[in-house]
C-alpha positions in Angstrom: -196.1 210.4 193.0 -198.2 209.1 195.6 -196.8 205.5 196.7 -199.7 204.6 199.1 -199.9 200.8 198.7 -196.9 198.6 198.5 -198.6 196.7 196.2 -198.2 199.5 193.7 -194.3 199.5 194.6 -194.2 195.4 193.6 -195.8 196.8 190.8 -193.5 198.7 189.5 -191.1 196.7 189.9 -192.2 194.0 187.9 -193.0 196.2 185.3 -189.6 197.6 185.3 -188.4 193.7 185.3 -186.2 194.4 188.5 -185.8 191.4 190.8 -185.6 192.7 194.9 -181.7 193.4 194.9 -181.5 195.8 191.7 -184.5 197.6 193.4 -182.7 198.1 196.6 -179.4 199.1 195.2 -181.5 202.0 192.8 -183.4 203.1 195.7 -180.0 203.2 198.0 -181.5 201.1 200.5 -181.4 197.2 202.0 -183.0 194.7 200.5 -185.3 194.5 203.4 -186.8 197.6 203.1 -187.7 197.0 199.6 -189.6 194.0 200.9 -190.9 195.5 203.7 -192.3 197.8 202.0 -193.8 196.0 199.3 -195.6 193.8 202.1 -197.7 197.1 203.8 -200.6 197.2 202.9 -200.9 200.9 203.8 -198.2 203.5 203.2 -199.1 206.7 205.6 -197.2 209.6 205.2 -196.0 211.9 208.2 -196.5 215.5 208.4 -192.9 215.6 207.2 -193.8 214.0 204.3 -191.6 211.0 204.6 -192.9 207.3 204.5 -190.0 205.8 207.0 -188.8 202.5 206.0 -187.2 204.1 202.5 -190.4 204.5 201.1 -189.0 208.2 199.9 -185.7 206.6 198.1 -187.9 204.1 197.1 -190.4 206.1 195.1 -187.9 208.5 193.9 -186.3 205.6 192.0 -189.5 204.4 190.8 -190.2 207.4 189.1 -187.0 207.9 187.9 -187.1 205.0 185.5 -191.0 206.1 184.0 -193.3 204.5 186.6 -195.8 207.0 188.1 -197.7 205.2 191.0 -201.3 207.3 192.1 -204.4 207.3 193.2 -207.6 207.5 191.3 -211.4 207.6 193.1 -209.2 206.2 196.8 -207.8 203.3 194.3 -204.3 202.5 193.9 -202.5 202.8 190.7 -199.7 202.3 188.6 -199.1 203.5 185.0 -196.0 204.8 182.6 -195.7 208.3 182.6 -195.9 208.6 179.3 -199.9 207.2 179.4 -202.3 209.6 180.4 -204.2 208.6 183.6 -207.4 206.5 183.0 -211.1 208.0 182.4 -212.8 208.1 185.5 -215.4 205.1 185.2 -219.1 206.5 185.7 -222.6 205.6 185.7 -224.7 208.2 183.8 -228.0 208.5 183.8 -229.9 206.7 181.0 -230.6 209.7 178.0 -234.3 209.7 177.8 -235.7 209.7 173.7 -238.9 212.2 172.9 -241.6 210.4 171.4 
């Protein structure tokens, strides 16, 4: 799961139809880190592969209830796991007709 917005983690939270509390107590963190990190606009990773702010617990919980939150062409996204990822959108070249 790549949580790299925390627009995708509001996300997946509404979908789930959790308010802020039931969120934090899944993830095992405060309620203010559930907001704070719904409010940064961009989630870097360390080399240790942690978030900070409980964006680890966070995620994990996500997932855990059938919310997969990626990345597809450098755009955030948030799906069930049991969809398959969208098509990649592409402009092809027009199919030129023999005469």
């Amino acid at each position: 799961m790549r949580l790299i917005d925390g627009r995708q983690a509001r996300a997946a939270r509404v979908i789930l139809g959790m308010t802020v509390a039931e969120m934090a107590t899944a993830a095992g963190i405060d309620r203010k880190s559930v907001l704070r990190v719904e409010h940064m606009k961009g989630i870097r990773i360390n080399r240790m592969g942690s978030g900070g702010y409980g964006v680890d617990s966070l995620a994990r919980a996500i997932e855990e209830r059938g919310i997969i939150c990626d990345v597809i062409d450098r755009q955030p996204i948030v799906r069930f796991s049991t969809t398959a990822p969208p098509p990649k959108y592409r402009r092809r070249k027009p199919v030129e007709m023999p005469d």
